[in-house]
C-alpha distance (Angstrom), angle and dihedral (degrees) to the residues before:
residue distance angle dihedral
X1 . . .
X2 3.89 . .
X3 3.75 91.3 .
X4 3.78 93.0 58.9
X5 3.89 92.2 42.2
X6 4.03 94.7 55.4
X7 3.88 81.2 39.6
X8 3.94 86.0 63.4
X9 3.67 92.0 46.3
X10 4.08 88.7 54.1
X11 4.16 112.9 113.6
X12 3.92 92.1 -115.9
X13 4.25 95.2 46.0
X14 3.90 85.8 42.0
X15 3.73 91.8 45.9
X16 3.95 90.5 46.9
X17 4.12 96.3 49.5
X18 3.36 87.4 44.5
X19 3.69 99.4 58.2
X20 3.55 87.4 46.8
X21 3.92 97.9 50.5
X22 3.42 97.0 40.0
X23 4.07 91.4 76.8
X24 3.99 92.8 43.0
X25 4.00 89.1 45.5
X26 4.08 91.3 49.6
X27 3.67 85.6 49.9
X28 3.71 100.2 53.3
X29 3.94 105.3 33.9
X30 4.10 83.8 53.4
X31 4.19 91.8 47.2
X32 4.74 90.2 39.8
X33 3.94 83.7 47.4
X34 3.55 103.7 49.0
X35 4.06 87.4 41.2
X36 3.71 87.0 50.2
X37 3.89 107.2 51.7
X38 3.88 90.6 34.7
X39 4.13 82.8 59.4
X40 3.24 100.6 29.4
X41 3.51 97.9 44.0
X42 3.91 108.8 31.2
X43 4.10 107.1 9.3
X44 3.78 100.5 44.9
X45 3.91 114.6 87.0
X46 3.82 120.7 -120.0
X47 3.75 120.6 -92.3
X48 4.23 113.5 -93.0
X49 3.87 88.3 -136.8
X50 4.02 103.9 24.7
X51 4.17 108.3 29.4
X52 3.60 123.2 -155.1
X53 4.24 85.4 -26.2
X54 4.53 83.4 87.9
X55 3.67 86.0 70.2
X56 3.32 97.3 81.4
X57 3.85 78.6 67.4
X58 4.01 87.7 82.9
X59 3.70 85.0 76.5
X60 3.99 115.2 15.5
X61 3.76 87.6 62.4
X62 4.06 100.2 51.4
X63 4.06 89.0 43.4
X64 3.29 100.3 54.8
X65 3.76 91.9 37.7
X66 4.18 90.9 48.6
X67 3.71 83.0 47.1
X68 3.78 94.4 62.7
X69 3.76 98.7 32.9
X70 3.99 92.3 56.2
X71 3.65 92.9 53.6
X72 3.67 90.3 49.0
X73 4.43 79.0 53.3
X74 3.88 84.8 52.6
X75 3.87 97.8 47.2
X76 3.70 88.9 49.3
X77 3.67 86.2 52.5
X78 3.28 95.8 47.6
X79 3.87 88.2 56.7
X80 3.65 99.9 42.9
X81 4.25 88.6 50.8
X82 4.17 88.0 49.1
X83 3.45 101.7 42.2
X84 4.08 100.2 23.3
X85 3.24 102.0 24.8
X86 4.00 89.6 -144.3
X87 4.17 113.2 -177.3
X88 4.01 102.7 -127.0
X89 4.04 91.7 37.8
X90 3.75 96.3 94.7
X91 3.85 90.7 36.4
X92 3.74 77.0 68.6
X93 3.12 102.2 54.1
X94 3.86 91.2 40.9
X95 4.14 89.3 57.4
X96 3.83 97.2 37.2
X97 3.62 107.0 58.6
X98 3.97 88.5 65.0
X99 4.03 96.1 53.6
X100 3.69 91.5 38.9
X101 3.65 88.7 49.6
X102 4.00 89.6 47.3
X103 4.16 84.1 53.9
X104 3.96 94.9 43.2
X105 3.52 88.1 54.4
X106 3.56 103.5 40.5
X107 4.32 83.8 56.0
X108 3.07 96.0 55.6
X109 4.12 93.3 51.3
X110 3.35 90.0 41.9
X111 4.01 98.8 49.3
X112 4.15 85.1 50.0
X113 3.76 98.0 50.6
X114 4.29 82.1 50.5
X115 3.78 88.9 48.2
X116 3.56 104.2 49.4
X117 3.90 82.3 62.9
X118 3.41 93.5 41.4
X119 3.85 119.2 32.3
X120 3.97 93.2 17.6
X121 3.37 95.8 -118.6
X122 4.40 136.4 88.3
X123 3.75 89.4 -143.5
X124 3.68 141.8 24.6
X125 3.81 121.3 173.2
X126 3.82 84.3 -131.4
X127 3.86 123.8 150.7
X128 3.20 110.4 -99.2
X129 3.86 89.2 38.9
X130 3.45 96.1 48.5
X131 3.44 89.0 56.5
X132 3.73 111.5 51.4
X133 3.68 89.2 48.9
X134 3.54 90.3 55.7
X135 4.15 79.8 58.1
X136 4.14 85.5 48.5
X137 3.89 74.7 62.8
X138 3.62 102.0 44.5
X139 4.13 87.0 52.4
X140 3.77 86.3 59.9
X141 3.28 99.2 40.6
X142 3.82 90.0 56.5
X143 3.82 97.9 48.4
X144 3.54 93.5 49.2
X145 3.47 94.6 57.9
X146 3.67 90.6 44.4
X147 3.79 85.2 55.1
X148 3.53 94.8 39.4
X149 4.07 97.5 53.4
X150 4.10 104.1 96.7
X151 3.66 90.8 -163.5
X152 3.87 111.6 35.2
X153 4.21 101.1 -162.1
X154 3.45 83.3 63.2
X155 4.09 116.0 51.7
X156 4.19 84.1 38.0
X157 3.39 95.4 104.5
X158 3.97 94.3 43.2
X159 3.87 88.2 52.5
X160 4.03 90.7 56.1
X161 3.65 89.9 46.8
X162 3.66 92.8 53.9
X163 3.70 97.0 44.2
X164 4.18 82.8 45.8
X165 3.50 89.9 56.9
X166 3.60 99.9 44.2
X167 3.77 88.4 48.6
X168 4.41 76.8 88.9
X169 3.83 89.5 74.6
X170 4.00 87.4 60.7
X171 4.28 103.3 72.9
X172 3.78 82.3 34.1
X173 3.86 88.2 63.2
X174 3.39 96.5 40.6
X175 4.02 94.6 38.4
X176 3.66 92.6 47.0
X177 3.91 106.5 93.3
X178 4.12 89.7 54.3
X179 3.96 99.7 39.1
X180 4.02 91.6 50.1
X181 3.56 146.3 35.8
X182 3.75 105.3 -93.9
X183 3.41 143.9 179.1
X184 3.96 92.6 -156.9
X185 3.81 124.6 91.8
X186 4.06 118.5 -97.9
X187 3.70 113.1 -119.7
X188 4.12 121.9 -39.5
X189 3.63 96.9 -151.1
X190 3.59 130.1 28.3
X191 3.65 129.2 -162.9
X192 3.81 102.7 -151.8
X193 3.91 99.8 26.5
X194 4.25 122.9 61.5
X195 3.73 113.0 -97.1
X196 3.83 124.5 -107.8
X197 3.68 98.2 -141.1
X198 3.38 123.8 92.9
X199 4.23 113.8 -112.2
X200 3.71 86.0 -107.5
X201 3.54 103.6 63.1
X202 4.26 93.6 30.9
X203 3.58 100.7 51.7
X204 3.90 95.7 63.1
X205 4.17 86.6 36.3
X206 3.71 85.8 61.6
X207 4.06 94.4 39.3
X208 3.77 87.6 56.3
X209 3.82 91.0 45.8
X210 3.60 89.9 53.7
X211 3.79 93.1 42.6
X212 4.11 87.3 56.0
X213 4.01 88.7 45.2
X214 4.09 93.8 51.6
X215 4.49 88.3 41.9
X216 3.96 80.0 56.2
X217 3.75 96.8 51.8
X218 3.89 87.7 43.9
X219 3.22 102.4 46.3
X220 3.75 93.2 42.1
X221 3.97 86.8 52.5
X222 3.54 100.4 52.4
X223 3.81 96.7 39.7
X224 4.11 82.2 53.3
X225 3.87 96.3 41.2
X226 3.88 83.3 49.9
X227 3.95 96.9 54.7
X228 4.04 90.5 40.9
X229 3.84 84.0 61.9
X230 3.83 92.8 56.9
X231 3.35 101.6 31.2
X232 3.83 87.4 52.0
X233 3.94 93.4 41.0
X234 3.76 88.8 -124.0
X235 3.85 100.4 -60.6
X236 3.56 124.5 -156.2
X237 3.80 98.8 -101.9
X238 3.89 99.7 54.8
X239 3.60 89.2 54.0
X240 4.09 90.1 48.1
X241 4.02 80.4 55.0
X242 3.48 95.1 44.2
């Protein structure tokens, strides 16, 4: 069984599922986003309390969740590379930090255009704020050692230990708005407890979360596909999957 998984995780199998996803993932990120802004956006009532100002909902709450959830990829990558030393893991790493980045900062916008309205204020150094830009930072701090390292083979292992020990800043994000004081909301969706939002409004919030999810895994893919190709100098068998 391990055989055939590090198999998978092999340039040429990678290279092969890839080419064969990356049609199907096209496909359904265009058909989840178009469901999701049409619903979101022009279907789903206006908040009782907030008005049309929830909308921005439809993409606050899929950034900042993408922004957890691909760390979480890294720090699994990070593992698999230490302790496994699998070929493509610190190719994701390498490809992640940018996207997750791109989805830690566009949270963080996001949640200050909704608080102006809101709280009456950009910026609050509040908990749960605090802490995903303190993530923002991690992102950076990852890619510029990526950038910095002259000779890549040999700062690998430092780059999974830093995104292993950033991995801490993850629960504390998550945690935040029940350990402190805060001015943000607790969780919108929970997995083990009924949702409070009415079907109307949640079904296009989890279309667009969905439609960010399947962007990540195509945007990852091609971005990995694309330094395979180099890397590899264009060998034979990624242009026989091509």
């Amino acid at each position: 069984m391990w055989s055939f998984l590090t198999s998978l995780t092999s340039p040429k199998k990678f290279s092969y599922l890839s080419n064969k996803l990356i049609p199907w993932l096209t496909c359904t990120f265009i058909l989840l986003l178009s469901y999701g802004v049409t619903g979101g956006l022009l279907l789903a009532p206006a908040d009782y309390m907030q008005g049309d100002g929830f909308r921005i909902i439809y993409v606050h709450a899929p950034a900042a969740f993408l922004s957890l959830f691909i760390y979480a990829i890294m720090a699994g990558a990070a593992i698999s590379a230490i302790i496994f030393r699998l070929k493509l893991a610190f190719l994701v790493i390498r490809h992640s930090a940018p996207i997750g980045a791109g989805f830690t900062l566009l949270a963080l916008i996001t949640g200050s255009l909704w608080g102006k309205p809101m709280w009456g204020t950009w910026w609050i150094w509040d908990a749960r704020l605090t802490s995903e830009l303190i993530l923002l930072f991690l992102y950076g701090g990852i890619i510029l050692l990526q950038s910095a390292l002259a000779q890549k083979r040999s700062g690998e292992r430092a780059l999974a230990i830093l995104v292993l020990v950033g991995f801490v800043d993850i629960p504390i994000i998550h945690y935040s708005v029940y350990w402190w004081n805060t001015l943000h909301q607790g969780a919108t969706l929970k997995l083990l407890e009924p949702s409070a939002i009415d079907g109307s409004m949640l079904y296009p919030l989890l279309a667009m979360m969905a439609a960010f999810l399947i962007y990540y895994a195509l945007i990852l893919c091609l971005r990995m596909r694309h330094e395979l190709i180099v890397i590899n100098n264009n060998p034979h068998w990624l242009q026989e999957n091509s």
